[in-house]
C-alpha positions, -999 to 999 in steps of 0.1 A, spaced: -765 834 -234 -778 794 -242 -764 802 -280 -732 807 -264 -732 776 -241 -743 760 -268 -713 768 -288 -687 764 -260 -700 727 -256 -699 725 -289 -663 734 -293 -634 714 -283 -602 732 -282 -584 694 -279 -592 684 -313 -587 719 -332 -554 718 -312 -549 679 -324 -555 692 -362 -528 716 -361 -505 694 -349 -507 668 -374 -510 697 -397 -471 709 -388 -463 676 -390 -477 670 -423 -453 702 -434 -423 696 -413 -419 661 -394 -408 640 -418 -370 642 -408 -349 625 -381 -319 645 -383 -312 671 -355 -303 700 -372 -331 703 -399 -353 733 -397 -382 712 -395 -375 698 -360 -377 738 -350 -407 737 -366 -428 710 -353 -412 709 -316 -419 747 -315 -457 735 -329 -459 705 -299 -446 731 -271 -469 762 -283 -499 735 -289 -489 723 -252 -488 759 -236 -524 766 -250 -539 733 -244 -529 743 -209 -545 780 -208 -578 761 -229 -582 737 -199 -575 707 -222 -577 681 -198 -561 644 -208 -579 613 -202 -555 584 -192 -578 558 -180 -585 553 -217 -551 546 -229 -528 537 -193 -504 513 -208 -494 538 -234 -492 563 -207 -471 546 -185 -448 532 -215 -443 566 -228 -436 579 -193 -409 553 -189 -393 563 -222 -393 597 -216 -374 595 -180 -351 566 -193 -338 595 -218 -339 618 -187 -318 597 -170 -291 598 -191 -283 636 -188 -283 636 -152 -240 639 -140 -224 608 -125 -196 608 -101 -162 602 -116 -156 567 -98 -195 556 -113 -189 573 -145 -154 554 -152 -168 521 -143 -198 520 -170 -188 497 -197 -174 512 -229 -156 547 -213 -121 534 -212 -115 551 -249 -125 586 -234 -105 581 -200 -78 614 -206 -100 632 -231 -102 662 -207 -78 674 -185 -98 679 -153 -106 638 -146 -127 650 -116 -153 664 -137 -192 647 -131 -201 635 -167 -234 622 -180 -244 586 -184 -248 594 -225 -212 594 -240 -228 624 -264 -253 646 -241 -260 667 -268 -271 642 -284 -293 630 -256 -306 664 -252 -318 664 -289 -338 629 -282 -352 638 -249 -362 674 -269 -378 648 -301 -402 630 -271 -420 662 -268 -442 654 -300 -455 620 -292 -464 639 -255 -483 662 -270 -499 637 -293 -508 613 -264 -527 646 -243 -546 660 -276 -561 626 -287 -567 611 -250 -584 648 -243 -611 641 -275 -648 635 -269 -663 604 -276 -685 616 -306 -646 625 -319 -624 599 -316 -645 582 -346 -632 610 -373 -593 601 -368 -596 574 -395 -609 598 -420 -580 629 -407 -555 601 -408 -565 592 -443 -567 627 -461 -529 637 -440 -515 604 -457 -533 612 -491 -518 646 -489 -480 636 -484 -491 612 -513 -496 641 -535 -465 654 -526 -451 622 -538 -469 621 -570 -457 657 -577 -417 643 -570 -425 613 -588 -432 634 -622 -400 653 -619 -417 685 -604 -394 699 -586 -400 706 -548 -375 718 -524 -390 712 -488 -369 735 -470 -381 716 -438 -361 683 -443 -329 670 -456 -345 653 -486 -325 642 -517 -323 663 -551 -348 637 -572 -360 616 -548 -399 603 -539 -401 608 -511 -429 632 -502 -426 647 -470 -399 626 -454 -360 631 -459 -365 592 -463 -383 570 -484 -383 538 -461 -405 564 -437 -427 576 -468 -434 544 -482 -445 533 -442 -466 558 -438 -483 548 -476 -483 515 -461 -504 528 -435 -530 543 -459 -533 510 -477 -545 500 -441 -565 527 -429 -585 528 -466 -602 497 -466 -612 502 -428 -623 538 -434 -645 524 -466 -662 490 -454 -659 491 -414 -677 521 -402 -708 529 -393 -718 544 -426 -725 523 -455 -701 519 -481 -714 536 -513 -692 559 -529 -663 554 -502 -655 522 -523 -645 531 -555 -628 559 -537 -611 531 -515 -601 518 -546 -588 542 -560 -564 557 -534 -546 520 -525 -538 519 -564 -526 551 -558 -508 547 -529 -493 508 -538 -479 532 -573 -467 556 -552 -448 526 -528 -431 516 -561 -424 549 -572 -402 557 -540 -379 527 -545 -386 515 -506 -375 476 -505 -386 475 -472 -418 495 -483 -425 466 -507 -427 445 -477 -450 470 -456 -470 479 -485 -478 439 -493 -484 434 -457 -509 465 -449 -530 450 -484 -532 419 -467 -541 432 -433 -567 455 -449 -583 435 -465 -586 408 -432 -597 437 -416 -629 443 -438 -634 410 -448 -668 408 -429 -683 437 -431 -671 436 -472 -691 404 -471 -724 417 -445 -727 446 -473 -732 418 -498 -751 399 -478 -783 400 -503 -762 395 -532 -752 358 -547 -729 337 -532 -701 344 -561 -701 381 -560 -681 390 -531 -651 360 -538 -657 377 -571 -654 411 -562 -620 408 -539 -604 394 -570 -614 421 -589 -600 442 -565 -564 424 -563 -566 421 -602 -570 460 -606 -543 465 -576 -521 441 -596 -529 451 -630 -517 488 -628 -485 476 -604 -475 456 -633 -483 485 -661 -459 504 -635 -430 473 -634 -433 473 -678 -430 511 -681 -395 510 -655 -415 533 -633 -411 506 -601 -383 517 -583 -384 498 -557 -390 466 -577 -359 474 -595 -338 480 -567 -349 445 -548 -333 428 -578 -301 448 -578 -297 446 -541 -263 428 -533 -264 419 -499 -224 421 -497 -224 456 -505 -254 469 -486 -243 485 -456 -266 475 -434 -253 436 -441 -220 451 -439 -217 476 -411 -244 445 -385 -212 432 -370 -196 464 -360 -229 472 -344 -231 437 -328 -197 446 -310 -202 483 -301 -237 467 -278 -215 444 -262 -191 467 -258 -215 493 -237 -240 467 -223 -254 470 -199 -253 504 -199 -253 518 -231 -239 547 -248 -265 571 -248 -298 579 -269 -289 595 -302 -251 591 -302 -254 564 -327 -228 585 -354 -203 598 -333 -201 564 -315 -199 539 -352 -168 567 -361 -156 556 -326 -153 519 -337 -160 520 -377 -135 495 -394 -111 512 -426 -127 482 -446 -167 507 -442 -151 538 -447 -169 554 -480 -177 590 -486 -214 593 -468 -217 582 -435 -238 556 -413 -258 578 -395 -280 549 -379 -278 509 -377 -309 504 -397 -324 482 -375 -339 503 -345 -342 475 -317 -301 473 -322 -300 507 -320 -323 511 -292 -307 484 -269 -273 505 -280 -281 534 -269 -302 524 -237 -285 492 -224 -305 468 -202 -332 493 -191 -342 498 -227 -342 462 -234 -361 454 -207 -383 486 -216 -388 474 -250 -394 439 -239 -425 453 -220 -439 471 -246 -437 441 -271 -450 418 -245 -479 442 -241 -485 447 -280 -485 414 -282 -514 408 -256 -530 433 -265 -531 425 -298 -540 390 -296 -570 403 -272 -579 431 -300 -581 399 -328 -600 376 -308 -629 401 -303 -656 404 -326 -677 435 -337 -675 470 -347 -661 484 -315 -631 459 -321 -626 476 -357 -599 502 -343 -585 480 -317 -572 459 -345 -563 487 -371 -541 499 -341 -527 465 -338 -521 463 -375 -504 500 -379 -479 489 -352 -474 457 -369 -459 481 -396 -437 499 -377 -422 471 -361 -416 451 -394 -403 486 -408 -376 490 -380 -360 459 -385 -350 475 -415 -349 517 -407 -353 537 -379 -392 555 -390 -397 556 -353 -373 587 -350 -392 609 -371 -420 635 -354 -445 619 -379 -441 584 -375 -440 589 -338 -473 609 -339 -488 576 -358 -474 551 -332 -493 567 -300 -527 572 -323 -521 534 -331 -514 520 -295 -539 548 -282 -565 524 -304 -552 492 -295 -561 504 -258 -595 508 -267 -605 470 -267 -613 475 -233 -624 505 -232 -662 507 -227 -665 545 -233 -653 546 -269 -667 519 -280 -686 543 -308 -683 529 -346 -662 557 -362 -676 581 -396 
């Protein structure tokens, strides 16, 4: 009888729960689209994981992580909102419903505030996997929390694998996403969200090498090793905008470590450690530039053939610019971005494939939500922004996290200016582990230096 108290104290259903979650989205949520099998997949994985976290008596703690609680909660009702029927007279008078005035022959009919519910529906459905990821992770122990750098680390280095496999022309057809014939793009239908997510390693590397509690050892040539591997693997993708992330996560990495690089050398001469992050840029470098020589640097090769008049997202910005001021304040609706551009797409962008996004997801999002998702992302930048600033100015191992939370979201929003990697299951996952982390500044309980 103690054996077995023993090992029910022992266990914690949260984090086994946590670990097959990131697990299906490892194999299935790299895609945005609606009607890929992998969004069966992992919302099936969030609702089944939800349903037996329930029957477990996985119990969530909020009081760790209330501003991504609250921020989450707003989201999800603001997509809510949108489905619930509006009376004709209300409906007619929201900005930007003239064009459907006649579509349907019964003009007494209660519509929805979205233009596209369906497409609504499908968002409000997508929200379901950041939920889950918000109860599993706030519902870990203490003595837990500290292993998420290292999970975090070997799910990246395993979509990076998948990458490296692409990258020498072994074919893969992930039957859970919309990826393209040839592509590197591991397990995203997109390489912008790949290369973000490789960007994230290059961040969570040095962190997981020099800042815990452990001493570094043989977790730095290991550290090493994998951001060579995964800077290559940014190149190999042909992500511009991962060139951008990727350069900024080595230089938040490394500000990140910087200390406790230098307290492990702190018996060592003065010259070593200047002398050891240079060796450590120069090796970085050295086998980027080996990569660039041999042509295998996509994305360095496609940021000098980028012309900016025939990129779409230069071309297609003011017809976006006029379809939010053509629905603001209310917006059109939460994932109705396609059928709505078709609504008011010029002949002068009409090509074969279409604009399924605007490629800048704060356009997008004040689109689709109007003023209460302005204002709502307002908040949340305003809080990242304190929060962050508060996570910087702290000192100490408990303030490690904090500031690779800060630094992961940092990412993301430099990302969407350019994508939308927010939409995907995976990416989502990431962005409530991150702000779950950046709540933990003040958090006295969790303080714990992670393994």
């Amino acid at each position: 009888m103690p054996a077995r108290a023993v090992l029910t104290h022992r266990w914690n259903p949260a984090l086994t729960l946590f670990l097959l979650l990131l697990g299906a989205l490892w194999m299935a949520g790299g895609a945005s689209h609606a009607d890929v099998t992998g969004q069966v997949v992992t919302r099936g994985a969030a609702w089944s994981l939800l349903v037996l976290a329930i029957l477990l008596g996985v119990r969530p703690v909020v009081a760790g992580a209330r501003p991504v609680f609250w921020l989450l909660l707003a989201t999800v009702l603001l997509v809510l909102l949108q489905l619930v029927p509006l009376p004709p007279n209300i409906w007619t008078a929201l900005p930007g419903r003239d064009a459907l005035l006649g579509a349907s022959p019964d003009e007494a009919i209660w519509r929805p505030w979205a233009i596209v519910p369906s497409a609504t529906a499908n968002a409000a459905s997508s929200l379901i996997v950041p939920v889950v990821t918000f109860m599993l992770m706030s519902a870990l122990r203490d003595e837990e929390k500290p292993w998420l750098p290292t999970i975090l680390l070997g799910v990246i280095f395993c979509a990076m694998l998948v990458g490296l496999l692409q990258f020498s022309s072994f074919g893969i057809d992930n039957p859970f996403i919309n990826d393209s014939a040839g592509a590197v793009g591991g397990t995203f239908a997109n390489r912008n969200h790949f290369a973000l997510l490789l960007a994230m390693g290059c961040l969570i590397t040095p962190v997981w090498a020099f800042a815990g509690k452990r001493s570094a050892g043989w977790r730095a040539p290991v550290a090493l090793g994998l951001i060579t591997l995964f800077a290559l693997t940014i190149l190999a993708t042909g992500s511009r905008a991962g060139l951008l992330t990727g350069l900024l996560a080595l230089a938040l990495g490394l500000a990140l470590c910087w200390h406790d690089v230098g307290h492990a050398l702190r018996g060592a001469p003065r010259w070593v450690f200047p002398a050891l992050i240079a060796a450590i840029v120069g090796v970085v470098a050295l086998f980027v530039l080996v990569s660039i020589a041999a042509d295998r640097a996509e994305s360095v090769r496609r940021a000098f053939e980028i012309d900016a008049g025939q990129d779409m997202r230069t071309r297609g910005l003011p017809t976006v610019l006029a379809m939010i001021a053509a629905y603001f304040p209310a917006g059109s609706g939460f994932g109705g971005f396609d059928p709505i551009f078709r609504l008011h797409e010029p002949f002068a962008l009409l090509k074969p494939t279409y604009f399924n996004h605007a490629h800048n997801d704060f356009l997008e999002v004040v689109l689709d939500g109007g003023l209460p998702a302005l204002l709502l992302l307002i908040v949340a930048i305003g809080w990242y922004a304190i929060a962050s600033v508060r996570a910087w100015r702290a000192s100490g191992r408990h303030a490690v996290l904090p500031k690779l939370g800060s630094a992961m979201l940092l990412l993301v929003l430099v990302a969407s200016v350019f994508d939308y990697p927010a939409r995907t299951p995976m990416i989502m996952a990431m962005i409530v582990i991150a702000a779950s982390w950046l709540c933990q500044n003040r958090t006295v309980g969790v303080r714990a230096a992670f393994t």
